[in-house]
Backbone as XML, in Angstrom:
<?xml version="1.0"?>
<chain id="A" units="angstrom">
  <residue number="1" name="UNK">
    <atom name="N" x="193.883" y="167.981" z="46.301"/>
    <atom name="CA" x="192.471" y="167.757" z="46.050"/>
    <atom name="C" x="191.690" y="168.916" z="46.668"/>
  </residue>
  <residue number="2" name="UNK">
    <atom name="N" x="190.894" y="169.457" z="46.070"/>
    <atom name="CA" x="190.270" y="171.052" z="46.420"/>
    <atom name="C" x="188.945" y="170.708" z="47.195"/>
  </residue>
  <residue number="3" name="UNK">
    <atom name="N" x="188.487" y="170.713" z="48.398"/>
    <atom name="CA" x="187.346" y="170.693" z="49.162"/>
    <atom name="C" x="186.284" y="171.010" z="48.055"/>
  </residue>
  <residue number="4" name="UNK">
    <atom name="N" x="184.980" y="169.993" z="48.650"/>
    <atom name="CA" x="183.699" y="170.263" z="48.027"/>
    <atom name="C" x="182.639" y="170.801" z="49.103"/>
  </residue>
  <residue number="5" name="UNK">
    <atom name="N" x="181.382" y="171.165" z="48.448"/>
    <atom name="CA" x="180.431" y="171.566" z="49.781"/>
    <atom name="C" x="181.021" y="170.928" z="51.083"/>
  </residue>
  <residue number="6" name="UNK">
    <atom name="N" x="180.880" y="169.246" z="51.059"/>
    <atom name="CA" x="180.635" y="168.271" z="51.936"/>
    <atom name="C" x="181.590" y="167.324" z="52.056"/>
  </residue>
  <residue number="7" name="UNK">
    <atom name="N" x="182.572" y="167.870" z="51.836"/>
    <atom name="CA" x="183.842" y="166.971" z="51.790"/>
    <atom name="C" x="185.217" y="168.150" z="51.741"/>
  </residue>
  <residue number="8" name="UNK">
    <atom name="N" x="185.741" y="167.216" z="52.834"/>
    <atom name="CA" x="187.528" y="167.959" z="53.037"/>
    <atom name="C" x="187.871" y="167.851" z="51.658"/>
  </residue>
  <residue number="9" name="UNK">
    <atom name="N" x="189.185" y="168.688" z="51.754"/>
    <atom name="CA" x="190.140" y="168.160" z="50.694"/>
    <atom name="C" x="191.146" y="168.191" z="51.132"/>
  </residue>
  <residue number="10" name="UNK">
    <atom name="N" x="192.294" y="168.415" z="50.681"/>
    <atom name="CA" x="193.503" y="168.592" z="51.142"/>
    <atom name="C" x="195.143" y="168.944" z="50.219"/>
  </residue>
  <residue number="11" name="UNK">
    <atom name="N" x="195.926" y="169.386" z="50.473"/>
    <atom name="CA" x="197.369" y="170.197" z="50.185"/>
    <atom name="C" x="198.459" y="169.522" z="50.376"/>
  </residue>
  <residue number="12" name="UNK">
    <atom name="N" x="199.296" y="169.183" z="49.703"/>
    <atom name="CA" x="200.207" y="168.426" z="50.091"/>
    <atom name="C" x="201.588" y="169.600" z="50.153"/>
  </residue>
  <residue number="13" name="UNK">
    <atom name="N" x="202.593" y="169.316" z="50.759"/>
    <atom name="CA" x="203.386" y="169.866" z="50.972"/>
    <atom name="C" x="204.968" y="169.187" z="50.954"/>
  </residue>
  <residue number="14" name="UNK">
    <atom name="N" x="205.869" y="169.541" z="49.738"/>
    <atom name="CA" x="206.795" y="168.250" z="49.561"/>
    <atom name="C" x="208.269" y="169.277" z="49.605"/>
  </residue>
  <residue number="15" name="UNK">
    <atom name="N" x="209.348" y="168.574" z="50.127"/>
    <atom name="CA" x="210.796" y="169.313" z="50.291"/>
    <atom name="C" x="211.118" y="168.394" z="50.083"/>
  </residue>
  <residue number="16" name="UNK">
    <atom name="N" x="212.632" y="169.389" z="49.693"/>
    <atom name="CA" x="214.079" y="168.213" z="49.339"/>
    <atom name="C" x="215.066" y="168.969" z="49.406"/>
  </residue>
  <residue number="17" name="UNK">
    <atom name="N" x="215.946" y="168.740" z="50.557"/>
    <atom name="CA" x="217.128" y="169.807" z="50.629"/>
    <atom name="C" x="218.409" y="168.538" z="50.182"/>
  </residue>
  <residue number="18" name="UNK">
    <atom name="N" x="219.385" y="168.893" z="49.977"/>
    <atom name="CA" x="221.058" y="168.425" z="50.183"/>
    <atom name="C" x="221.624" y="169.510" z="50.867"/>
  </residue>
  <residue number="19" name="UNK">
    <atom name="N" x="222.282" y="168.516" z="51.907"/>
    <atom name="CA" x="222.942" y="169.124" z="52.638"/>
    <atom name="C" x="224.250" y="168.106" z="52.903"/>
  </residue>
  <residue number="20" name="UNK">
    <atom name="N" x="225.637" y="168.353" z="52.702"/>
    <atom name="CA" x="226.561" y="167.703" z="52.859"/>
    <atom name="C" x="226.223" y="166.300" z="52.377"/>
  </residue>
  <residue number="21" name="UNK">
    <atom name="N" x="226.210" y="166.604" z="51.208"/>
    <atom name="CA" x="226.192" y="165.574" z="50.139"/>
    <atom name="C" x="225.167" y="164.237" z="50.609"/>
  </residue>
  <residue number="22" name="UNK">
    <atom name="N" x="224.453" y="164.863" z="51.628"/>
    <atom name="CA" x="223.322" y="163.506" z="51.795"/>
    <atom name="C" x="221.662" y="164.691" z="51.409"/>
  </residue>
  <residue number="23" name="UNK">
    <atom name="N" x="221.098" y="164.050" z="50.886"/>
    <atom name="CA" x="219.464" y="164.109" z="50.545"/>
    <atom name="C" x="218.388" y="164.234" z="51.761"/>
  </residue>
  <residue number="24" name="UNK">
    <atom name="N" x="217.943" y="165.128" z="51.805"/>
    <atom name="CA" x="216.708" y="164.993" z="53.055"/>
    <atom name="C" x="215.513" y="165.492" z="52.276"/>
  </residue>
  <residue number="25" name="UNK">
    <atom name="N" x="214.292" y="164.501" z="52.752"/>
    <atom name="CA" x="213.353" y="164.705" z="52.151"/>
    <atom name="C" x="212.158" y="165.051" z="53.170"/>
  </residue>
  <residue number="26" name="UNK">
    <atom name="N" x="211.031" y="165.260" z="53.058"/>
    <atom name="CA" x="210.287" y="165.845" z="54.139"/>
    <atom name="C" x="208.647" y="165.863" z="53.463"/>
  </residue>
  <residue number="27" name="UNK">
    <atom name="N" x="207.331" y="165.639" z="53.727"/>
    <atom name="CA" x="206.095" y="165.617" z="53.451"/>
    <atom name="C" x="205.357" y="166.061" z="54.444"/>
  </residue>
  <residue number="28" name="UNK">
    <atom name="N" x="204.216" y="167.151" z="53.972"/>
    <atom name="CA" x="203.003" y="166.953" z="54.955"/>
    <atom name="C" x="201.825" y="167.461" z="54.179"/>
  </residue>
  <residue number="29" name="UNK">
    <atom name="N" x="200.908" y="166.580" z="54.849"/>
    <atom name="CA" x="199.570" y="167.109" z="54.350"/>
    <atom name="C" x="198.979" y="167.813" z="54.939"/>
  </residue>
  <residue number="30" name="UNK">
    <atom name="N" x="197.701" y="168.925" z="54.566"/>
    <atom name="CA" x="197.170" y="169.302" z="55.380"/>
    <atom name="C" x="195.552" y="169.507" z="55.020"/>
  </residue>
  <residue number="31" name="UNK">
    <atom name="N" x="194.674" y="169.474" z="55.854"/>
    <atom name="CA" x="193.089" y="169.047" z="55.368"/>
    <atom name="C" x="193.176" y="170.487" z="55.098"/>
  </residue>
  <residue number="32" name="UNK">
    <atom name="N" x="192.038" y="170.692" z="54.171"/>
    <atom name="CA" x="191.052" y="172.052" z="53.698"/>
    <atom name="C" x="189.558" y="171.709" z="54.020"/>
  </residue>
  <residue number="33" name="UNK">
    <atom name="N" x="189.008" y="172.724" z="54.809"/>
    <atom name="CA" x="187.804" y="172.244" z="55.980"/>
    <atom name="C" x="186.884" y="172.307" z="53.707"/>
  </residue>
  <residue number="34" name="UNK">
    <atom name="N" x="185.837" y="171.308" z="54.179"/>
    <atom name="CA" x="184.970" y="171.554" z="52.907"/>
    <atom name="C" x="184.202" y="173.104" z="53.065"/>
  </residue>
  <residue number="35" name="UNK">
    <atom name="N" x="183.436" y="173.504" z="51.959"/>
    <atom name="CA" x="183.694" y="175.008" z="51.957"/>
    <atom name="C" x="181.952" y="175.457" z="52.127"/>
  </residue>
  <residue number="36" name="UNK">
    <atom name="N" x="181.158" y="174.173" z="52.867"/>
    <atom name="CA" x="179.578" y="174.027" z="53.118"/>
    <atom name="C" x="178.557" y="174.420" z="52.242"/>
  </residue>
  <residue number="37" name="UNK">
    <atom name="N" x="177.674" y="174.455" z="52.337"/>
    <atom name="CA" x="176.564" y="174.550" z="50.879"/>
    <atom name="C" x="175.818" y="175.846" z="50.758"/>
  </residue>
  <residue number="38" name="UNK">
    <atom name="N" x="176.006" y="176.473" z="49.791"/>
    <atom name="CA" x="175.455" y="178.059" z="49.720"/>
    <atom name="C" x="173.422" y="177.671" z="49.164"/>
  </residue>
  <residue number="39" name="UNK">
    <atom name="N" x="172.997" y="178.023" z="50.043"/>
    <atom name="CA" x="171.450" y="177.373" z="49.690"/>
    <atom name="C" x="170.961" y="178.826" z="48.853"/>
  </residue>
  <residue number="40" name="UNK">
    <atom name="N" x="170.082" y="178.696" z="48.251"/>
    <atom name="CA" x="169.374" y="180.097" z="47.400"/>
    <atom name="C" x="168.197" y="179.197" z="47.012"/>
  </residue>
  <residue number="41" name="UNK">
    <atom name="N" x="166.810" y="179.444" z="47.104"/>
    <atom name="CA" x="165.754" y="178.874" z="46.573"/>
    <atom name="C" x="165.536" y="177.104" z="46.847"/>
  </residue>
  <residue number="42" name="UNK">
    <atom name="N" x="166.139" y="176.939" z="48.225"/>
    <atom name="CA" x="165.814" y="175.184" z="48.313"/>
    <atom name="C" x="166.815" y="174.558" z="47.696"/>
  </residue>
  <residue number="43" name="UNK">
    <atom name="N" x="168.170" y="175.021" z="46.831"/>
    <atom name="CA" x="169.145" y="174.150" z="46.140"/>
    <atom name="C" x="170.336" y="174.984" z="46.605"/>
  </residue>
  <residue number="44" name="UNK">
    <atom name="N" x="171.766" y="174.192" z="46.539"/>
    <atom name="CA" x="173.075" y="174.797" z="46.298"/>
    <atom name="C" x="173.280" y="175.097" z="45.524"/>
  </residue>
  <residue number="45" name="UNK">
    <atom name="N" x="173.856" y="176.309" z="45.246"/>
    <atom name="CA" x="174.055" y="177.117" z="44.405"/>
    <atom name="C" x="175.542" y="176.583" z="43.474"/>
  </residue>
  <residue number="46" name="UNK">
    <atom name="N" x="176.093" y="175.789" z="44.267"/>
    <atom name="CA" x="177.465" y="175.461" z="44.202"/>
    <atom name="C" x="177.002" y="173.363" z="43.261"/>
  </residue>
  <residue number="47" name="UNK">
    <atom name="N" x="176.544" y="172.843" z="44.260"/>
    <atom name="CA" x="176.630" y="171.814" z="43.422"/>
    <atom name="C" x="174.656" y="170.925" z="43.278"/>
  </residue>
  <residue number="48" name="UNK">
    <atom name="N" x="173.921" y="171.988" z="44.032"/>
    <atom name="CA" x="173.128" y="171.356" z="43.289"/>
    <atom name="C" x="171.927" y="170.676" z="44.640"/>
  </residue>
  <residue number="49" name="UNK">
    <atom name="N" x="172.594" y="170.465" z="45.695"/>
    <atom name="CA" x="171.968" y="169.416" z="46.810"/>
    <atom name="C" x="170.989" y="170.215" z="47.225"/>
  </residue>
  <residue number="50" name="UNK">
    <atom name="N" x="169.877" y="169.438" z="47.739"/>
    <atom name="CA" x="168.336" y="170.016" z="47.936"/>
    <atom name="C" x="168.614" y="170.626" z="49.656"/>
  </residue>
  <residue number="51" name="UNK">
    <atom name="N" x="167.954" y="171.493" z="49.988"/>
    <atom name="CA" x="168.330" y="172.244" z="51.585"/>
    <atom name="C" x="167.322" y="171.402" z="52.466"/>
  </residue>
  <residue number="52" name="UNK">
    <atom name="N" x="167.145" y="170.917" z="53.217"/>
    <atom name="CA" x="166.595" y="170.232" z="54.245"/>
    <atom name="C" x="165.996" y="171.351" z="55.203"/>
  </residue>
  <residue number="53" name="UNK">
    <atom name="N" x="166.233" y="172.109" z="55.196"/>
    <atom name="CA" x="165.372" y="173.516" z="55.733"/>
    <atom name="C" x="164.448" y="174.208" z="54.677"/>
  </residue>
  <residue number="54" name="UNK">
    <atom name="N" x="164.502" y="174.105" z="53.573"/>
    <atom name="CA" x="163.758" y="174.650" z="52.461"/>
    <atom name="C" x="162.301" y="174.458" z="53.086"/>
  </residue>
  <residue number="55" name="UNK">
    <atom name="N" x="161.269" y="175.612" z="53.501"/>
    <atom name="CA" x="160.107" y="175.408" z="52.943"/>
    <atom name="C" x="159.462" y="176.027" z="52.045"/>
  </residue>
  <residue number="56" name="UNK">
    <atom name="N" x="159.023" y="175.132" z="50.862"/>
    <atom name="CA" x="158.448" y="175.464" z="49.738"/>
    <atom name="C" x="157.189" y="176.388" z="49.473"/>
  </residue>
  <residue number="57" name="UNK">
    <atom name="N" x="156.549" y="176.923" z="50.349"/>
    <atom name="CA" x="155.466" y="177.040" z="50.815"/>
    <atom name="C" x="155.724" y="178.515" z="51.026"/>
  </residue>
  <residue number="58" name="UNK">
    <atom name="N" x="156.825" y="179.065" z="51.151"/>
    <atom name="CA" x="157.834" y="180.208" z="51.684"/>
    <atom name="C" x="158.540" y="180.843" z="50.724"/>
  </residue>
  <residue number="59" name="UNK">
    <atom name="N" x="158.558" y="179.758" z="49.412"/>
    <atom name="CA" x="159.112" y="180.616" z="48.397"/>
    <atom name="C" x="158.817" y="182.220" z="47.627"/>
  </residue>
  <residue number="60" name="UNK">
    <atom name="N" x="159.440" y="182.628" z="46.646"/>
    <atom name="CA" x="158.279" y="183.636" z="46.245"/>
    <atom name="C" x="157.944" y="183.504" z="45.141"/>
  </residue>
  <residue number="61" name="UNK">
    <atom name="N" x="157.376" y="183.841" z="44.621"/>
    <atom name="CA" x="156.275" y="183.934" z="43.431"/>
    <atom name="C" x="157.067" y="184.520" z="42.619"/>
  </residue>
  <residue number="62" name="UNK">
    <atom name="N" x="157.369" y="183.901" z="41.312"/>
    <atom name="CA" x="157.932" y="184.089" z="39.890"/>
    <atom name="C" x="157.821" y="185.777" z="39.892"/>
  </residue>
  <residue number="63" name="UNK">
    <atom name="N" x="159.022" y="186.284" z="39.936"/>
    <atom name="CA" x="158.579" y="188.315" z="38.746"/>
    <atom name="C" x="158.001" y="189.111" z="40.051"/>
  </residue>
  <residue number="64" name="UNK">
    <atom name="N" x="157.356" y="188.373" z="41.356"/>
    <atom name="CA" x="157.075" y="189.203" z="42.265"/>
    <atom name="C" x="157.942" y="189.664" z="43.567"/>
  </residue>
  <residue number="65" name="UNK">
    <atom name="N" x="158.870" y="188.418" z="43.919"/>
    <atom name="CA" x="159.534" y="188.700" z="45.349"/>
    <atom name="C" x="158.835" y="188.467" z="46.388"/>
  </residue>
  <residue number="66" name="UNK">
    <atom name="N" x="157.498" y="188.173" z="46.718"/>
    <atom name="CA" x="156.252" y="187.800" z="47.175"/>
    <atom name="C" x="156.115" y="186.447" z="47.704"/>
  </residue>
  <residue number="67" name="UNK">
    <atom name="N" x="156.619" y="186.091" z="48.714"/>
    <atom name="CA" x="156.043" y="184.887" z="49.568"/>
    <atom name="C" x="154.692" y="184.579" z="48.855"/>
  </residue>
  <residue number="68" name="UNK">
    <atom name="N" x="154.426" y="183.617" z="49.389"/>
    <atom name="CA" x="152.790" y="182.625" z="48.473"/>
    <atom name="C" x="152.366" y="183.388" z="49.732"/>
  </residue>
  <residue number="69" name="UNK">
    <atom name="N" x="152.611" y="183.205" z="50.948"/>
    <atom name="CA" x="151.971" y="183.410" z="52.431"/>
    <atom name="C" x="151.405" y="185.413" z="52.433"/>
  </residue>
  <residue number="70" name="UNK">
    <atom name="N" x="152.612" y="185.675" z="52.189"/>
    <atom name="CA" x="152.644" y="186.899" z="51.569"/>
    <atom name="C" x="151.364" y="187.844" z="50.671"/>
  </residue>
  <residue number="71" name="UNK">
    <atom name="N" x="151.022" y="186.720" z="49.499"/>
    <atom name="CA" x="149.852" y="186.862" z="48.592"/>
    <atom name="C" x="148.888" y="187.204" z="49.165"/>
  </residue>
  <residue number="72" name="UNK">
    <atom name="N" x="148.576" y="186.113" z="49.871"/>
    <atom name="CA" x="147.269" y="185.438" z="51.174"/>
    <atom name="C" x="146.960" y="186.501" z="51.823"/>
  </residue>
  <residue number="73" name="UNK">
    <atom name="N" x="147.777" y="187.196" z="52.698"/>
    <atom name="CA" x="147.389" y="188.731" z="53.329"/>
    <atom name="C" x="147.396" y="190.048" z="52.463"/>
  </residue>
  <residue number="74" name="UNK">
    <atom name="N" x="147.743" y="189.626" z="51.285"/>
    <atom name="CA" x="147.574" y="191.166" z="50.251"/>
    <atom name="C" x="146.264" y="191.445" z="50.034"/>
  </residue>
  <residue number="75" name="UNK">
    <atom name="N" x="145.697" y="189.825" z="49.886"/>
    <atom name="CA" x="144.087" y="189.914" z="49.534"/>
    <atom name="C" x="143.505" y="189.814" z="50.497"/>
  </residue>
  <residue number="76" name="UNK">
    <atom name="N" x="143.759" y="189.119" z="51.542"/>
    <atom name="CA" x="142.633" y="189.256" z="52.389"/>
    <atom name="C" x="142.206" y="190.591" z="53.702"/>
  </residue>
  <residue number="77" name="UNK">
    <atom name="N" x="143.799" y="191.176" z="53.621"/>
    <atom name="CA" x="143.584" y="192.429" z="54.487"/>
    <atom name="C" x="142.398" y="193.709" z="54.017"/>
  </residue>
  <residue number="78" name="UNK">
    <atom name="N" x="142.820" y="193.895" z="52.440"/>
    <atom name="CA" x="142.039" y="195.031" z="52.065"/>
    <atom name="C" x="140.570" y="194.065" z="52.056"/>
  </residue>
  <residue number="79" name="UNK">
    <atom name="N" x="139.994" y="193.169" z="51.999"/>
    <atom name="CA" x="138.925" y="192.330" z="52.134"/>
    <atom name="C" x="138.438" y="192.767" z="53.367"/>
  </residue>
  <residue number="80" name="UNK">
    <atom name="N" x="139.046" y="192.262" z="54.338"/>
    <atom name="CA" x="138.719" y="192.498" z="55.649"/>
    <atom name="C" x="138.139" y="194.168" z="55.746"/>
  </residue>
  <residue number="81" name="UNK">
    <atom name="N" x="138.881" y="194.622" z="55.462"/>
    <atom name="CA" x="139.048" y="196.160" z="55.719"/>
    <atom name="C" x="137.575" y="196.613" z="54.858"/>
  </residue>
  <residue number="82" name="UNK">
    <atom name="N" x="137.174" y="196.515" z="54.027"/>
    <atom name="CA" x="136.182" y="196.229" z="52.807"/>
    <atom name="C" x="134.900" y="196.304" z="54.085"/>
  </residue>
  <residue number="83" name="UNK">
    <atom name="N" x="135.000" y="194.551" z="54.317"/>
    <atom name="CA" x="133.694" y="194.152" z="55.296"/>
    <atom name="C" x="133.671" y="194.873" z="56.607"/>
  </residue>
  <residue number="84" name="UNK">
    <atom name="N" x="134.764" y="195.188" z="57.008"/>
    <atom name="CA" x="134.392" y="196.120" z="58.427"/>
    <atom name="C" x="133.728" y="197.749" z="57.888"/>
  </residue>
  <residue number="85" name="UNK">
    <atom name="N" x="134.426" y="198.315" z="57.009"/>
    <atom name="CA" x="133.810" y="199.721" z="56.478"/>
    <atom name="C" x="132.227" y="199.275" z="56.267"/>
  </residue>
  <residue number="86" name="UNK">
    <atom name="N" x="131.402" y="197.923" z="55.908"/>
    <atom name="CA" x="130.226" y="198.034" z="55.586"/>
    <atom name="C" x="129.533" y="198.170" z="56.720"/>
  </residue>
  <residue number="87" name="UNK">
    <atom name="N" x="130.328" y="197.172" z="57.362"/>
    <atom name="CA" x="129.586" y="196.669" z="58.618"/>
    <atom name="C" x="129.179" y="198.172" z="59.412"/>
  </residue>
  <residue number="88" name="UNK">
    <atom name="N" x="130.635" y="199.091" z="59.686"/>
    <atom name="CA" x="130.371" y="200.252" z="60.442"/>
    <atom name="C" x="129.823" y="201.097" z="59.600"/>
  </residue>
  <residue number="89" name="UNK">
    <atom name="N" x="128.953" y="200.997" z="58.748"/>
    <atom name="CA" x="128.064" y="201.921" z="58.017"/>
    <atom name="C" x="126.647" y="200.942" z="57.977"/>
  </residue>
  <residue number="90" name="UNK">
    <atom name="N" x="126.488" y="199.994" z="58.211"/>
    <atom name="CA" x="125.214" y="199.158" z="58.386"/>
    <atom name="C" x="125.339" y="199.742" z="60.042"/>
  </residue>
  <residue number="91" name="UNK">
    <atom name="N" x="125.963" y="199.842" z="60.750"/>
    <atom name="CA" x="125.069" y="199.933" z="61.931"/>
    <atom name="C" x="125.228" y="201.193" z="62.360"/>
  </residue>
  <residue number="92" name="UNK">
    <atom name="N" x="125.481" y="201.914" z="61.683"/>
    <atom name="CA" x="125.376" y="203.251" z="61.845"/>
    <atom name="C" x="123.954" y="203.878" z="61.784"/>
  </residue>
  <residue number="93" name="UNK">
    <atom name="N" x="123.637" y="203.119" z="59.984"/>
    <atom name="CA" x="121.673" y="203.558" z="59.687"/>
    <atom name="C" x="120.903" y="203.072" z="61.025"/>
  </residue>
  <residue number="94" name="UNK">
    <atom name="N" x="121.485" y="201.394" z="61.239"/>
    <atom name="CA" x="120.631" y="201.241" z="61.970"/>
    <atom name="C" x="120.144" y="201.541" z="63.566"/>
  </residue>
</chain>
């Protein structure tokens, strides 16, 4: 049985010798650690389960690569920057 994100699996392992005309037989199993959840965008990539660390808020913006948070300071820096250049030319006249 082949490990999932969130679940072992495991290997079985089977012999059978003859040796002087008697049969020996022999078994073992062995666990396969599960293979944990590859997160990309808030989901597993692998089967699907939502990330419990995901914040949505953090994502980026469709075609840009751009955090939303990201956006927020694109516009408001050159803004800022805008109102201080007036400001230090208003009190310059005055």
């Amino acid at each position: 049985m082949a490990p999932t994100c969130d679940k072992d699996g495991s290997v079985g392992f089977y012999a059978t010798a003859t040796f002087g005309g008697k049969e020996y037989k022999d078994q073992h199993l062995d666990v396969v650690p599960a293979t944990g959840h590859n997160f990309q965008g808030g989901r597993c990539t692998v089967c699907g389960a939502a990330d419990p660390s995901y914040n949505s808020s953090n994502r980026p913006n469709p075609g840009t690569g751009v955090s939303a948070r990201g956006i927020s300071l694109a516009v408001l820096l050159p803004v800022a920057a805008a109102v201080a250049a007036v400001c230090g030319a208003i009190k310059k006249r005055g």
